[in-house]
C-alpha positions as CSV (number, residue, x, y, z in Angstrom):
1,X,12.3,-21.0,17.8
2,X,11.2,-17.7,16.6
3,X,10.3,-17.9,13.0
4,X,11.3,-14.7,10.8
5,X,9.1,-13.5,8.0
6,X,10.4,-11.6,5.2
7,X,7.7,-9.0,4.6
8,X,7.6,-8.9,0.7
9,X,10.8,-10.3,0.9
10,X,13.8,-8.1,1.4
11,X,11.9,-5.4,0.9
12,X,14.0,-2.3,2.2
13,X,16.6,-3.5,-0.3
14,X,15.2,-4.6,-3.4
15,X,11.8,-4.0,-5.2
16,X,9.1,-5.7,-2.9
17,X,7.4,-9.2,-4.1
18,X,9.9,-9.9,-6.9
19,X,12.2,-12.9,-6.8
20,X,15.2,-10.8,-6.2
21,X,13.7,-9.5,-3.4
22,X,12.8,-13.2,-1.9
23,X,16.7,-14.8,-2.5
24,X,17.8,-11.7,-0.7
25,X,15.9,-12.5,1.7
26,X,16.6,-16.0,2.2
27,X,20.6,-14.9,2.1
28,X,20.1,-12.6,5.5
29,X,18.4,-15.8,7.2
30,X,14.8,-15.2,7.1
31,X,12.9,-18.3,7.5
32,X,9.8,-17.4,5.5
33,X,8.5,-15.2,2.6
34,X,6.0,-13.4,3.7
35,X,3.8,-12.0,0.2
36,X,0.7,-10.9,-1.3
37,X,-1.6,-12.7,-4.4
38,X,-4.2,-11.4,-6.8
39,X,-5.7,-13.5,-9.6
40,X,-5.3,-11.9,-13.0
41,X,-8.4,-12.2,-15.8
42,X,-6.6,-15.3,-17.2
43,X,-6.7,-17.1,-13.9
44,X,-3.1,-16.2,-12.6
45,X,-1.6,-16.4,-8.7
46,X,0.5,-13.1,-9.7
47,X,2.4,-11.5,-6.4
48,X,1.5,-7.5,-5.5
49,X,0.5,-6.3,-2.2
50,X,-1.8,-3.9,-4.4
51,X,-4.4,-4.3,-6.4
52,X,-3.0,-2.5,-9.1
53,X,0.5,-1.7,-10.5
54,X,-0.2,2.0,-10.2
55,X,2.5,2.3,-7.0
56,X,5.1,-0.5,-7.9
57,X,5.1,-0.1,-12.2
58,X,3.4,3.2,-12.8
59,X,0.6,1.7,-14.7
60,X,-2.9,2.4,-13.2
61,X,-4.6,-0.8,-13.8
62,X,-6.2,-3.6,-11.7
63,X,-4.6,-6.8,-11.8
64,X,-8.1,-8.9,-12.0
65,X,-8.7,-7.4,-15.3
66,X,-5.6,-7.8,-17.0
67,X,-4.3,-11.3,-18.3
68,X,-0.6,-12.6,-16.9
69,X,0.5,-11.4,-20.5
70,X,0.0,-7.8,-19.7
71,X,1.2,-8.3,-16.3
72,X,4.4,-9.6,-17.1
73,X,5.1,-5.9,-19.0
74,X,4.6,-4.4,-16.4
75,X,7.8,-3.0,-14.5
76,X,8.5,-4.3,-11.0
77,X,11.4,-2.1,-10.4
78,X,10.0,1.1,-10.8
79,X,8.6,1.6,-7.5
80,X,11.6,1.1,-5.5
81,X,12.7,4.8,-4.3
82,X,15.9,4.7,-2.3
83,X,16.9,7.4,0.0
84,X,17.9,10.0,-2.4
85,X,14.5,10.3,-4.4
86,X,16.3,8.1,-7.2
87,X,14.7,4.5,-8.9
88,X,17.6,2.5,-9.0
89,X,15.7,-0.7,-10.5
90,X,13.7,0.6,-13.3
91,X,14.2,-0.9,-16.6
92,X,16.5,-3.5,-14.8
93,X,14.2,-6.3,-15.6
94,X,12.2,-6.9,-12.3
95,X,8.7,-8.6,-13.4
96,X,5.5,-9.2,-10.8
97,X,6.5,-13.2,-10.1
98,X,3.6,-15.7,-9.9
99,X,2.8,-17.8,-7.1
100,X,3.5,-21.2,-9.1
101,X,7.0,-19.7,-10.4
102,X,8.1,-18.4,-6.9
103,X,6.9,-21.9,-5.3
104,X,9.2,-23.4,-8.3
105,X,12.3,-21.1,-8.0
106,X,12.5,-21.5,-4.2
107,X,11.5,-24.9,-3.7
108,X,12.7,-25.0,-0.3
109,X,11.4,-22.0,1.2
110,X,8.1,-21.5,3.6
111,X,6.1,-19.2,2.3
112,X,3.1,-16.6,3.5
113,X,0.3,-16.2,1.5
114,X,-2.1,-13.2,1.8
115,X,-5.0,-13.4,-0.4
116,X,-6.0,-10.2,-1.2
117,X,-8.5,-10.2,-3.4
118,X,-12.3,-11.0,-2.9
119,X,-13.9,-10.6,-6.1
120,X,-13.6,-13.2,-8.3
121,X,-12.9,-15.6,-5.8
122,X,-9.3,-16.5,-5.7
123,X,-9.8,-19.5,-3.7
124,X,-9.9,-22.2,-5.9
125,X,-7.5,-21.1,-8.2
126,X,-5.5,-21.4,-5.1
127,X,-6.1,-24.5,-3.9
128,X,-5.7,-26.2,-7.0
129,X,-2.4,-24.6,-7.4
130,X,-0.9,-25.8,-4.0
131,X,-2.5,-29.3,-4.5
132,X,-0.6,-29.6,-8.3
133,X,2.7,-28.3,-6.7
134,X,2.0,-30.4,-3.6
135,X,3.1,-26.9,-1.7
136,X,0.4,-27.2,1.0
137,X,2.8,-28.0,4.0
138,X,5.0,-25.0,3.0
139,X,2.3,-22.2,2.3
140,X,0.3,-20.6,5.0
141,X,-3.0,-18.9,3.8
142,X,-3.3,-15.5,5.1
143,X,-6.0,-12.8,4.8
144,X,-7.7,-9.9,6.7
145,X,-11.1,-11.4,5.6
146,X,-12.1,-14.2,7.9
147,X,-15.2,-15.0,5.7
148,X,-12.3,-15.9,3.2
149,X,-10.3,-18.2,5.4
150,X,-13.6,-20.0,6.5
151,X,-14.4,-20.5,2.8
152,X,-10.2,-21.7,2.5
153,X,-10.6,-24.3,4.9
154,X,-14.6,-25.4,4.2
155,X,-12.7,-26.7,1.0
156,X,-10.6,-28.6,2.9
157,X,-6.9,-27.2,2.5
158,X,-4.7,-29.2,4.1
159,X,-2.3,-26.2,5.0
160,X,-1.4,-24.3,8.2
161,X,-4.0,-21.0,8.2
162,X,-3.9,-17.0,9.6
163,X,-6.9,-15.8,12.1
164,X,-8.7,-13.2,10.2
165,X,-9.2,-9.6,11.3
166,X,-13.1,-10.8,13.4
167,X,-11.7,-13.8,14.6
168,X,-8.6,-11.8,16.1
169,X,-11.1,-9.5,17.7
170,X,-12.9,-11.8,18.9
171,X,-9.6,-13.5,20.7
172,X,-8.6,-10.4,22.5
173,X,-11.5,-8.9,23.2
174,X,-14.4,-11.6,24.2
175,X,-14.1,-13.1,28.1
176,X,-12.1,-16.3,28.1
177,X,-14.7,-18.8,28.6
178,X,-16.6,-17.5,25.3
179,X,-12.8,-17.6,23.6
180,X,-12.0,-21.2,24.9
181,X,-16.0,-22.7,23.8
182,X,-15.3,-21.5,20.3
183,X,-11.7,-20.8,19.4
184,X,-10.1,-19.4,16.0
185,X,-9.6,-21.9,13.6
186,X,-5.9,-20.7,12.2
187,X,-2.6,-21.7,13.4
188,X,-1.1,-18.1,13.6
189,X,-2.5,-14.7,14.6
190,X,-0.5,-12.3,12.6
191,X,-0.9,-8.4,14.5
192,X,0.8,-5.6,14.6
193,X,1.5,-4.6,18.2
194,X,-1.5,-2.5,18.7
195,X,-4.8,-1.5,17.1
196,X,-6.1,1.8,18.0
197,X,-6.2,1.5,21.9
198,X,-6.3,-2.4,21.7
199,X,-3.0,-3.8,22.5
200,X,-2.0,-7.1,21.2
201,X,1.6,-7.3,22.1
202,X,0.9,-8.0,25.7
203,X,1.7,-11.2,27.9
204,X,-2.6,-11.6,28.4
205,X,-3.1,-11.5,24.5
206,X,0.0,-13.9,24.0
207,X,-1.2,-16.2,27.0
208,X,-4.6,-16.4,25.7
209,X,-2.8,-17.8,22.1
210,X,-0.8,-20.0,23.5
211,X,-3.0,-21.5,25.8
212,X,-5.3,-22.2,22.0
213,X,-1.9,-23.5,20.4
214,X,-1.9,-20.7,18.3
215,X,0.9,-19.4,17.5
216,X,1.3,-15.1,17.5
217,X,3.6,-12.9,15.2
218,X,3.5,-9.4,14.8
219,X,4.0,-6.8,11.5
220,X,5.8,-4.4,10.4
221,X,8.9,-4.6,12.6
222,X,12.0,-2.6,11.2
223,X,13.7,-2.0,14.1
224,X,16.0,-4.5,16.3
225,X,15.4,-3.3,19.6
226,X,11.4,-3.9,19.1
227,X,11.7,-7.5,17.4
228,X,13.9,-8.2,20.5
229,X,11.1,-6.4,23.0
230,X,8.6,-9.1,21.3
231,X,10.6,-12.0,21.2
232,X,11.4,-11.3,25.3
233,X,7.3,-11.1,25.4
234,X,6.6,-14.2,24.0
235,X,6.3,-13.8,20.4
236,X,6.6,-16.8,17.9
237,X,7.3,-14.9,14.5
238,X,8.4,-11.5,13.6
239,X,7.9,-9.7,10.0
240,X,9.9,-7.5,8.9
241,X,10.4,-5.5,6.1
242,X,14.7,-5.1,6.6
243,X,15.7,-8.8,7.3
244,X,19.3,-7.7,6.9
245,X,19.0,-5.4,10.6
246,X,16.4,-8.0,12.2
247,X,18.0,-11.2,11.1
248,X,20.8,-10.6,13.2
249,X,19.5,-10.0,16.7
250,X,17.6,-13.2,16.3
251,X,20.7,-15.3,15.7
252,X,19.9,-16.0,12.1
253,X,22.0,-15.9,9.1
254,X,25.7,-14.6,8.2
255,X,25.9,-12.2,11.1
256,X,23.9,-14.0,13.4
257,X,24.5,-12.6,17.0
258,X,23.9,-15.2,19.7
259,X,20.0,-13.7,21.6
């Protein structure tokens, strides 16, 4: 079955990486929330695809040196820009969730962690957090940075992992026998459906996966007619940003349509 990510959660509706955003989400039929960390000063899982709240609160400052405290102020709704230039969510409320309140709120739900930030580490802090909420089985670890998913599962996470941006490189672009001596170590590739000239959404890519057991899903996908090219091609799991226009055509949710 084709496994639909929520990228950020319902992120053409509501604010991006708020709880609001994820329920939504999990109303249209999405399977699981795909999101972002960053580890505050205080040694806080806090969920932003940036760095900084400069784009989502207005307030230029790193999340790694401010404390959950000064986080939590912040305002997650101002970022949202609708069509007609206007904020519709500011000063509704909308705070930057953590990890371990999100894993709490939504016990059920799969989620799809990208850990974003390098330095200071973020692993541990991690780790220990999906161990204590005994989340591992629902939370796969995700980052561009394969030196950081190498370091995930040297620590022994018992979780599904992502290929990183070297080891997806390597997969499409060594000669099979070198791919099949030493294959990626994650569970998923997560692509968009090209890089440069590269192109990853192709049946030889998608072959080369599945004969692994890796599984392949691609990002951003907004529009219905591409998630439904992908899915015809072979893909396992599509992210999208609009679950409310994808959902459907992949016979999930209220207004499923059968594929």
């Amino acid at each position: 079955m084709v496994r639909l990510y929520a990228h950020r959660g319902a992120a053409a509706e509501l604010p991006e990486n708020t709880l609001a955003a994820f329920r939504r989400a999990l109303e249209l039929g999405a399977d699981a929330l795909e999101t972002d960390a960053h580890l505050t000063r205080d040694g806080h899982l806090v969920l932003s695809h940036d760095p900084s709240g400069r784009r989502m609160a207005g307030v230029n400052r790193e999340i790694r040196r401010c404390t959950l405290a000064e986080v939590r102020s912040w305002d997650a709704g101002w970022g949202f820009v609708d069509r007609e230039g206007r904020r519709p969510f500011a000063g509704k409320g909308l705070r930057f969730p953590t990890l371990e309140e999100a894993l709490a709120e939504l016990p059920q739900a799969l989620f799809n962690v990208d850990l974003k930030q390098r330095s200071p580490d973020m692993i541990p802090a991690t780790l220990e957090l999906l161990r204590r909420m005994r989340a591992a089985e629902r939370v796969l670890l995700a980052s561009f940075h394969s030196a950081m998913l190498r370091h995930v599962r040297r620590l022994g996470y018992r979780g599904p992992t992502s290929s990183g941006r070297s080891e997806v490189a390597r997969l499409a672009l060594l000669p099979w026998p070198l791919v099949r001596l030493a294959p990626p170590r994650g569970t998923r590739v997560q692509v968009p459906p090209s890089v440069g000239a590269i192109r990853l959404a192709s049946k030889t890519f998608l072959d080369r996966c599945h004969r692994l057991g890796i599984r392949v899903d691609y990002w951003t996908i907004n529009a219905p007619d591409e998630a439904l090219r992908l899915v015809a091609l072979g893909a396992d799991g599509i992210m999208t940003d609009d679950p409310a226009r994808i959902a459907p055509v992949l016979g999930k949710g209220p207004q499923a349509r059968p594929l």
